[in-house]
Structure formats: structure tokens, C-alpha cells
PALO-639768 format. One record per residue: residue in three letters; x, y, z of N, C-alpha, C in turn; residue number from 1. Coordinates in pm, 1 decimal. Layout:
REM PALO-639768
<'ALA', <X, Y, Z>, <X, Y, Z>, <X, Y, Z>, NUM>
...
END
This chain:
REM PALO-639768
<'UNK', <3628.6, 1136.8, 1769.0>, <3649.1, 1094.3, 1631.8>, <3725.0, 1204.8, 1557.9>, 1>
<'UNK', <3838.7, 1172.6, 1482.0>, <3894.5, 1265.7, 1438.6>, <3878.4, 1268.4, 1221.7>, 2>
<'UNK', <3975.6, 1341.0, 1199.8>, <3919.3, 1336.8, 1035.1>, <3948.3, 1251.2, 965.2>, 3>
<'UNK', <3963.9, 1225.6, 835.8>, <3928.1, 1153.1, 758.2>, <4048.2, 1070.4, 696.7>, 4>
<'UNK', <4095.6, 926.6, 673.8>, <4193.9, 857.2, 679.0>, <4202.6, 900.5, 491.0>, 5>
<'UNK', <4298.8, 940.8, 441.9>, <4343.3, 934.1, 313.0>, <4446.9, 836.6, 274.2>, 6>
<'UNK', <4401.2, 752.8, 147.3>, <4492.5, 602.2, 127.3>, <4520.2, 675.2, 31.5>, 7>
<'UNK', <4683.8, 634.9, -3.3>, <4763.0, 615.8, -52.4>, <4868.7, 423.9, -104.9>, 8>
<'UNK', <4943.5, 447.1, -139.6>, <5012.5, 324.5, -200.5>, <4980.2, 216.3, -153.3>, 9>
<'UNK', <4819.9, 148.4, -229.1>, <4774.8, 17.9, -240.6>, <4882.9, -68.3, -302.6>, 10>
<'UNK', <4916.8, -178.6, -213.2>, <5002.7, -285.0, -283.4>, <5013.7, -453.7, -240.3>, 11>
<'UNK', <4975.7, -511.5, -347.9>, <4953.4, -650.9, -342.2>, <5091.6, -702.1, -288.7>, 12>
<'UNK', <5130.0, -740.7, -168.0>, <5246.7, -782.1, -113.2>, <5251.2, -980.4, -122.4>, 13>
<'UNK', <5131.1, -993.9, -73.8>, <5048.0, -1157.6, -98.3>, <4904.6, -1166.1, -104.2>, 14>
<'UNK', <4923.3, -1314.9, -87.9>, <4742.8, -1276.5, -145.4>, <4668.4, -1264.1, 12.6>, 15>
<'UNK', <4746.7, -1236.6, 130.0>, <4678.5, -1219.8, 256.9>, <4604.9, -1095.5, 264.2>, 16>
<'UNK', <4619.6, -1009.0, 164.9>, <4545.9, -908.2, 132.5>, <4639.6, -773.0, 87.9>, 17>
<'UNK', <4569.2, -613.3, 101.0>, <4647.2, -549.6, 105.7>, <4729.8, -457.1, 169.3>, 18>
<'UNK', <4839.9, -396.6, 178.5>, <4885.3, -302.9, 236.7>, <4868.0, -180.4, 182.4>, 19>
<'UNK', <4828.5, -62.9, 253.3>, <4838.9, 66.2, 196.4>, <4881.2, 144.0, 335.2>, 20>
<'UNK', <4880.4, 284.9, 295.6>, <4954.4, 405.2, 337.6>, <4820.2, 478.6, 388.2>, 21>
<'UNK', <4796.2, 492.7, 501.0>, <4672.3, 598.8, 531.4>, <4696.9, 720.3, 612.1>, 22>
<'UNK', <4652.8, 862.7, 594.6>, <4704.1, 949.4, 675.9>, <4640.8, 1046.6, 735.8>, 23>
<'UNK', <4594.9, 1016.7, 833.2>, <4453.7, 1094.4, 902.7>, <4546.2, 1195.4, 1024.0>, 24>
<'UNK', <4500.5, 1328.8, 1024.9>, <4523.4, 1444.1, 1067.8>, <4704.0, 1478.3, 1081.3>, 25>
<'UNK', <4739.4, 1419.2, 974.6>, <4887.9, 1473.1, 973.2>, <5005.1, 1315.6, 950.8>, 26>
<'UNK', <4902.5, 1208.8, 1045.3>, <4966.3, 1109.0, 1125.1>, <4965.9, 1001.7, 1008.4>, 27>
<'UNK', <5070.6, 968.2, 976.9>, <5083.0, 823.5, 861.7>, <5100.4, 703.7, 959.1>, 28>
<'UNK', <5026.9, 606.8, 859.2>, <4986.1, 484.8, 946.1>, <4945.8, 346.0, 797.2>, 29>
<'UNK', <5088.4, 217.4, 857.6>, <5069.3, 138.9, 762.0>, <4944.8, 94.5, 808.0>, 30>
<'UNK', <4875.0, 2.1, 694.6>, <4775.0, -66.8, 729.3>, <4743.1, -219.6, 637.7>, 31>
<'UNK', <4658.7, -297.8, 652.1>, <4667.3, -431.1, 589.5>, <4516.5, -437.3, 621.1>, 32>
<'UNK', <4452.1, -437.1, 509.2>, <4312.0, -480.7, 482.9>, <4292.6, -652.8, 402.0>, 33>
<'UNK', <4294.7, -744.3, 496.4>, <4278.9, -848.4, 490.8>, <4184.9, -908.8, 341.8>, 34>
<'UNK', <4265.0, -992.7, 289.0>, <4170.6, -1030.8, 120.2>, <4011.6, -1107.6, 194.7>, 35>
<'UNK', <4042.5, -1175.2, 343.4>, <3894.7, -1194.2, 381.9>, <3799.7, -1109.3, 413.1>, 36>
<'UNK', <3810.5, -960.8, 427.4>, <3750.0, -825.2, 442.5>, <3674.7, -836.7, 312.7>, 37>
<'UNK', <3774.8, -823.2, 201.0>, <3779.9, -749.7, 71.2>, <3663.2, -861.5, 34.6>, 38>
<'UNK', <3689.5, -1010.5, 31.8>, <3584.5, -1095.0, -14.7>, <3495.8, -1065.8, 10.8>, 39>
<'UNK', <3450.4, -1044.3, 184.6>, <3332.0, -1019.8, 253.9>, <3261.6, -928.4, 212.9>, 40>
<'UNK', <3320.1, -876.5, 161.1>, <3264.1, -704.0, 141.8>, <3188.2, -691.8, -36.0>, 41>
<'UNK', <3274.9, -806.9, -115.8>, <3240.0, -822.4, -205.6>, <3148.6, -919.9, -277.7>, 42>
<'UNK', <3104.2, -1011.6, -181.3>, <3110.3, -1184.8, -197.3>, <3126.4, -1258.3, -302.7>, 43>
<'UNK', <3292.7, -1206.5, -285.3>, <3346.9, -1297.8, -401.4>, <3444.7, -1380.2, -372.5>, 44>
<'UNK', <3521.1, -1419.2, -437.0>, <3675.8, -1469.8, -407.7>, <3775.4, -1438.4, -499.2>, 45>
<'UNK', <3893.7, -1417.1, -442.8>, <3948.5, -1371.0, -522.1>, <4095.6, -1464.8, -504.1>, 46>
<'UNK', <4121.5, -1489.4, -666.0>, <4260.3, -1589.5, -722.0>, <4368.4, -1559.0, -744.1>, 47>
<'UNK', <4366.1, -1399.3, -765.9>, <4536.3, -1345.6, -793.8>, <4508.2, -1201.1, -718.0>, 48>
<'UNK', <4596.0, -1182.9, -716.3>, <4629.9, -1047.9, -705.2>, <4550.9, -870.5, -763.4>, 49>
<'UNK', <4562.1, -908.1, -867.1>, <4516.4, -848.7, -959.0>, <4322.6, -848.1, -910.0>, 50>
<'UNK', <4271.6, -929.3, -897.9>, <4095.2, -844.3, -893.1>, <4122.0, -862.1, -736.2>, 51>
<'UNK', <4174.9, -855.8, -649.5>, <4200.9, -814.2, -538.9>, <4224.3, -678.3, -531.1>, 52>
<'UNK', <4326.8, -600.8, -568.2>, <4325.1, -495.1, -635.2>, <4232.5, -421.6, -706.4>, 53>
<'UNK', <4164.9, -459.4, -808.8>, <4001.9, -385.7, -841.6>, <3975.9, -402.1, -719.2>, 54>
<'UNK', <3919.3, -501.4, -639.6>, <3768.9, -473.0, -538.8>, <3851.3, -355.3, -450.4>, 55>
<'UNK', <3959.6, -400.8, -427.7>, <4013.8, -230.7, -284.6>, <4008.8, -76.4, -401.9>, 56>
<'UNK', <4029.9, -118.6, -512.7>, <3969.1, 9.5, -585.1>, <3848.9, 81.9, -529.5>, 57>
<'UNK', <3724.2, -84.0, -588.6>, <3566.2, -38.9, -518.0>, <3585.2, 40.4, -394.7>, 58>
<'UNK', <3631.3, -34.6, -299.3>, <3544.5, -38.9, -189.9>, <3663.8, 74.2, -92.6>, 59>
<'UNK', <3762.4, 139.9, -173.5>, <3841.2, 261.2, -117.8>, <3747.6, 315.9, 0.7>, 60>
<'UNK', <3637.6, 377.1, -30.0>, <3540.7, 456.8, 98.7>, <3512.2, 366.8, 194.2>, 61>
<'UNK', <3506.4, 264.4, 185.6>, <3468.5, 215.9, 284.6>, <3580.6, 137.6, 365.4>, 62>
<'UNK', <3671.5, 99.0, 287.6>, <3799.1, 67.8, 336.5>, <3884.6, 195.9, 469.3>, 63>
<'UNK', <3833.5, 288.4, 381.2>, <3938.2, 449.3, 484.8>, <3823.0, 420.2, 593.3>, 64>
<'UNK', <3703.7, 439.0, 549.3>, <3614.2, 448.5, 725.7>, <3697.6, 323.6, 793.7>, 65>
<'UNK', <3671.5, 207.3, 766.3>, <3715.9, 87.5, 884.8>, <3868.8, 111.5, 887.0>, 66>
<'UNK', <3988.2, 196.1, 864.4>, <4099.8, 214.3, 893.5>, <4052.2, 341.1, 988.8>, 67>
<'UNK', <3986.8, 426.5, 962.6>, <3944.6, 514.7, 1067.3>, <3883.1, 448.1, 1218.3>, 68>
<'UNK', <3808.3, 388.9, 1181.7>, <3746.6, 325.2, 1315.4>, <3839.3, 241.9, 1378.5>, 69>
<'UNK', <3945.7, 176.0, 1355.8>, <4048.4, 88.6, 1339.9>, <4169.5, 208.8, 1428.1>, 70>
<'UNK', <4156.5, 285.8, 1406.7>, <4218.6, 381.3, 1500.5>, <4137.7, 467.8, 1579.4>, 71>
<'UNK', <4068.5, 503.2, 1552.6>, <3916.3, 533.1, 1659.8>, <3907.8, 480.3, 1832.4>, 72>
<'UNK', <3943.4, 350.1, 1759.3>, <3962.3, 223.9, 1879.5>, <4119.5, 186.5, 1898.2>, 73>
<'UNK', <4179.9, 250.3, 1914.7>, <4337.3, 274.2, 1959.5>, <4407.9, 229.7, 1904.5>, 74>
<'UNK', <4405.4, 151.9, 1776.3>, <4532.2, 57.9, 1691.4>, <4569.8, 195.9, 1669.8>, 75>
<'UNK', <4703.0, 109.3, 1584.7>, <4811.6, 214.0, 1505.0>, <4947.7, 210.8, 1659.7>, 76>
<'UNK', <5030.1, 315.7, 1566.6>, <5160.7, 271.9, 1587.7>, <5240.5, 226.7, 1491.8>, 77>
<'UNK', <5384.6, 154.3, 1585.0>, <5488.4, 124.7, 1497.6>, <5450.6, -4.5, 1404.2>, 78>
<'UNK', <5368.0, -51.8, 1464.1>, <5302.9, -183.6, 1383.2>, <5192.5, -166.9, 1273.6>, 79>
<'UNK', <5213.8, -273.0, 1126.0>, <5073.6, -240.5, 1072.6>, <4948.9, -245.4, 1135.4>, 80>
<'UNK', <4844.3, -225.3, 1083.5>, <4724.9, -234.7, 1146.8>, <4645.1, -330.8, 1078.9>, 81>
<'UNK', <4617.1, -437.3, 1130.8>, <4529.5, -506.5, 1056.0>, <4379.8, -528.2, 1024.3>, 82>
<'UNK', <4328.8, -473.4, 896.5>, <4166.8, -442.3, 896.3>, <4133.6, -574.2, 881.4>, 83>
<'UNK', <3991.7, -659.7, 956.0>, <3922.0, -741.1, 929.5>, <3785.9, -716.0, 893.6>, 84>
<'UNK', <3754.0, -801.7, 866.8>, <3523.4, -814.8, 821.0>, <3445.8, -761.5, 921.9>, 85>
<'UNK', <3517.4, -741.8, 1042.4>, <3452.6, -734.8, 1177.9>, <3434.8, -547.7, 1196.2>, 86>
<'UNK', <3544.8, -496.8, 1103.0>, <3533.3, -342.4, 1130.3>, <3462.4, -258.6, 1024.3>, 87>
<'UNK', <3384.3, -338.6, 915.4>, <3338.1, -318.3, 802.5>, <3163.4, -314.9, 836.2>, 88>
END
């Protein structure tokens, strides 16, 4: 296990959820935390963009762990990474 994923540029691209910038031990790595994560995590639903955005505010700490574990378990690369409910 290595250190600690730091997010950077959260951005509502659609409502499939979000993309941000994470950068654990030097290494930058896109990523996509799914709006069905973000619900799950919140049990809510969400209609625009915008409180999609608040809840990845909330739930930032816990979002970087499951992008950590999410590479833990070999994702990453030239491709985004896609976080689901399942790594939460």
C-alpha cells in the first residue's frame, strides 16, 4: 500500500458522475467517481450537477481512499479509472 491519493480538479463533465485529478506518490492519475457511488454513499439522488458536486465535496476522504484502493488493485494508467459503490 502506498501513500495517500490527493484530489485535485473536481469537474462535472455529465451527470455520469465526476472526474478529478488524483496524485499519489508523485504519479497523476485521471479518475471518474461514478454519480451511482456518490448516491450510494449519500442515499440520495442527485438532479443536476451542482449537489453532485456538494456530496464529492462531503465525501472527498473517502472518495481519495477508494481511488487509492482502486490503484492498490492495479487500475490506473493511460485510461481513466473508474470508481464504483463496490470500492467504497
Amino acid at each position: 500500500m502506498a501513500g495517500v491519493v490527493t484530489i485535485s480538479n473536481p469537474l462535472v463533465e455529465s451527470m455520469d458522475g465526476i472526474t478529478f485529478t488524483g496524485v499519489r506518490d508523485g504519479v497523476t492519475q485521471t479518475f471518474l467517481v461514478s454519480r451511482e457511488a456518490l448516491e450510494d454513499l449519500e442515499y440520495e439522488s442527485f438532479t443536476n450537477g451542482a449537489l453532485m458536486l456538494a456530496a464529492f465535496g462531503r465525501l472527498q476522504q473517502q472518495v481519495a481512499d477508494g481511488a487509492g484502493r482502486a490503484l492498490d488493485a492495479g487500475e490506473g494508467g493511460p485510461k481513466t479509472v473508474l470508481l464504483r459503490t463496490l470500492l467504497f
